[in-house]
C-alpha positions, 0 to 999 in steps of 0.5 A: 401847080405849087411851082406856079403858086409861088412865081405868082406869089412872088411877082405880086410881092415884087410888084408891091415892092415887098421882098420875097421871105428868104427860105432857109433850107432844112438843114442837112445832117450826116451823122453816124447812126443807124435811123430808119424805119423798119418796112415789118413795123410800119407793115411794107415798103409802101407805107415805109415811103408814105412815113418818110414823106411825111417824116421831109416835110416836118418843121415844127417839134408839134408836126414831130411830136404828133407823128410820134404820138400816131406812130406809137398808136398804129405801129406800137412801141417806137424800134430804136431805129424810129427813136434815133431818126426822130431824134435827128428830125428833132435836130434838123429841125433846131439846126434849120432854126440856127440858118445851119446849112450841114452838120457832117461827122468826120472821125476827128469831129462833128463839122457845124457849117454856119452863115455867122462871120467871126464876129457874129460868132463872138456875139453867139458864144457869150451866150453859149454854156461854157460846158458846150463851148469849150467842145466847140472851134470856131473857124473860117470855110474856106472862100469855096464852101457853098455851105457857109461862112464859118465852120464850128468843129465839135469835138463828139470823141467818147460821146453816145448819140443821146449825148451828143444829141442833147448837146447840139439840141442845147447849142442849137437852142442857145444859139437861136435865143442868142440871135434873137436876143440880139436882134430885138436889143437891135431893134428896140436900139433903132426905136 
């Protein structure tokens, strides 16, 4: 039924000559932590499954929070496992925002894949707090990556989760303010 909501949707914006709103898949995050919710606290696997589904379709930090707050209500208090994985929902959700397709640790850095061109990037990076920016290499993907443009390699060496969490939070929310900074200035330019 929601496949076929959407192809009606479509055609009817294709045959009002409007373009279908382009989708920005959530962003894919494979970092090294341990995030998962426990099936004794949520009292079963069942339950655990129910958790995680709602966990996918959370797109805003109000879905998350309010999650959160029914969690520590029906559950009790949050295990870290549960803190860890709400952290990372918080950066997909920041990343997605960012068009970031992969965040994927390696042992020498974090792998950042991005739609941004080197010129894009040069834009973004005068916004970027130059504490976080020197952590940061810019570089092309190669013409094979299906996962984006350009690729930043963060440098994450002696850094906890909480810190490295807080500072891709912070570049993420940088580079999003950046982008749309960018684009009023664009269109207030065009006026």
């Amino acid at each position: 039924f929601d496949a076929y909501c959407q192809i009606l949707e479509e055609c009817i914006q294709e045959l009002q000559e409007e373009k279908p709103p382009k989708k920005v898949l959530p962003t894919t995050i494979d970092i090294n932590i341990t995030a998962f919710i426990p099936d004794e606290w949520v009292g079963g696997k069942e339950q655990k499954i129910q958790e995680y589904k709602r966990l996918s379709d959370v797109t805003t930090y109000d879905e998350l929070d309010a999650i959160k707050l029914e969690w520590k209500d029906r559950f009790s208090k949050l295990p870290q496992e549960v803190e860890n994985l709400i952290s990372l929902i918080k950066l997909r959700i920041s990343a997605t925002l960012c068009e970031i397709s992969t965040i994927r640790e390696t042992s020498e850095n974090i792998r950042i894949y991005t739609p941004y061109r080197e010129f894009e990037w040069q834009i973004l990076a005068k916004k970027i707090n130059p504490l976080i920016l020197k952590k940061i290499k810019f570089t092309n993907a190669p013409k094979s990556c299906k996962e984006g443009n350009s690729v930043l390699l963060f440098r994450h060496q002696y850094m906890s989760f909480e810190e490295l969490f807080n500072m891709l939070n912070e570049l993420f929310f940088q580079m999003n303010n950046a982008k749309s900074e960018f684009l009023k200035d664009n269109r207030d330019n065009n006026l």
